[in-house]
N, C-alpha and C positions, 0 to 999 in steps of 0.2 A: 502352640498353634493347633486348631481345632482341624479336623478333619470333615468332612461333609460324609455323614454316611446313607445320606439319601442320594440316590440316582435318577436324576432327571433326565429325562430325551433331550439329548442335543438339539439346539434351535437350529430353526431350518434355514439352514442357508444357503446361499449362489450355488455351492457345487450340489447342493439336497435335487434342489430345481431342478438344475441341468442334467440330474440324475434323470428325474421322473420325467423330463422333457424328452430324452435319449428314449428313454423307453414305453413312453407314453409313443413318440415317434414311429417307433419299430413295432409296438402294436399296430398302428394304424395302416402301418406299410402294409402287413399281413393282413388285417382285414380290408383294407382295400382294394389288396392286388384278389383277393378272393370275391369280393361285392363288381368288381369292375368285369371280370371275367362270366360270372352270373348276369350280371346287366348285358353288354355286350351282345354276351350269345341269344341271351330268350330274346332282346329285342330283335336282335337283326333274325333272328326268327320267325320273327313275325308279331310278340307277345306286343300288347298296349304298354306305355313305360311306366305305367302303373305299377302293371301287375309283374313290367319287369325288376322297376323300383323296387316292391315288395321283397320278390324273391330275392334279388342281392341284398336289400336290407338284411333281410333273416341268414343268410348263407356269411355274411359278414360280422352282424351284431353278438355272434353267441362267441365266438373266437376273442373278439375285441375285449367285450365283456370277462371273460377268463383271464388275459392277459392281462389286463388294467387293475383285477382286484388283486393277481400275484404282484403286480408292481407298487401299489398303494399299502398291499397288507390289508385284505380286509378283513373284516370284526370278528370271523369266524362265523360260526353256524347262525349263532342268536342273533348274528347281525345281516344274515345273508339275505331274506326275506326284502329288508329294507333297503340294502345295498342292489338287488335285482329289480324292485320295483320305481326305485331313483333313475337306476341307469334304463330300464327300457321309459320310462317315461322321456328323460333328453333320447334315447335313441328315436324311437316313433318320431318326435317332432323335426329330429333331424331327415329319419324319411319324409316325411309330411309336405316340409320345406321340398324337397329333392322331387319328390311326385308333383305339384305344384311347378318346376321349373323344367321338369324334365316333358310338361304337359304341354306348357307355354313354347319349349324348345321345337318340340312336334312342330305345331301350329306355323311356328315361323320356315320349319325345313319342308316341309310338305308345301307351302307355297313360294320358296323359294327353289325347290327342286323336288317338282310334282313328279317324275317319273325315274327318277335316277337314286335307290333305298342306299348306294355308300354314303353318302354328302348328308342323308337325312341321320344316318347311323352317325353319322361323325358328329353331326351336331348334337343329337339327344344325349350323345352321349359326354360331349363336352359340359353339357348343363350340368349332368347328374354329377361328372368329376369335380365342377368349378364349386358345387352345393357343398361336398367333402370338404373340399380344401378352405373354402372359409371357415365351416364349422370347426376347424383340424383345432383354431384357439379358444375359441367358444366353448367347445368341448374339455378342451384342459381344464379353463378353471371352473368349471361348475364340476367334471370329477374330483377334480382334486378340493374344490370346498363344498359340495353338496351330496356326491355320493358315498365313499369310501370315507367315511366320519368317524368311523368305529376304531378306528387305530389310535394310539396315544398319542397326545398332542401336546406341545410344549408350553406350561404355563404362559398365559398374555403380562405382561409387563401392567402394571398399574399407575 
């Protein structure tokens, strides 16, 4: 009996997932308690949820971004270019979406409570969380099949 002296990557399976789900998770938690807290303050500040959007974008995307590529393995140096230009590309679109709803969210809380800025904070800022939380799946798998590519992958079956 022959022996196999090549070593293939383990195919990925349920516990692979639940791995990178776990931890894909737990990035999120950290950049979001980070982006919420950003948001939060500048808007009830006073900032447009624009330029609040903005700010917790960036104040959250660079952390996230770090965590995700130690979690996936990615490609190393050669590959970091292309790994950073994937991932703020899905990032930006994800602000994009978020500025867009957090704009929309204004508009309904300012006429629904023209003088009273907690109930307008409350609402802008349920927009921008509810925007996160959808994206939370959306974002998994385009990281996990369009950004972090550079790691080895287990032969496809023919």
């Amino acid at each position: 009996m022959q022996q196999a002296t090549e070593t293939a990557p383990p195919p990925r399976t349920r516990g692979h997932y639940w791995r990178l789900i776990s931890r894909f998770a737990a990035a999120s938690v950290v950049a979001t308690g980070i982006s919420q807290l950003v948001f939060v303050g500048s808007y009830s500040l006073g900032a447009l949820p624009v330029v609040s959007t903005v700010l917790a974008w960036l104040a959250g995307a660079v952390p996230n971004f770090l965590l995700n590529r130690r979690t996936w393995g990615g490609g190393g140096r050669e590959a970091l270019r292309g790994e950073i230009l994937r991932y703020a590309a899905l990032s930006v679109g994800t602000a994009l979406l978020a500025a867009l709803a957090t704009s929309g969210a204004e508009r309904l809380a300012l006429d629904a409570f023209p003088h009273d800025r907690l109930p307008q904070v409350a609402i802008v800022w349920g927009a921008f969380l509810a925007t996160y939380l959808v994206m939370f799946v959306v974002k998994f798998l385009i990281i996990d099949r369009f950004v972090f590519t550079a790691r080895e992958r287990p032969p496809r079956a023919r």
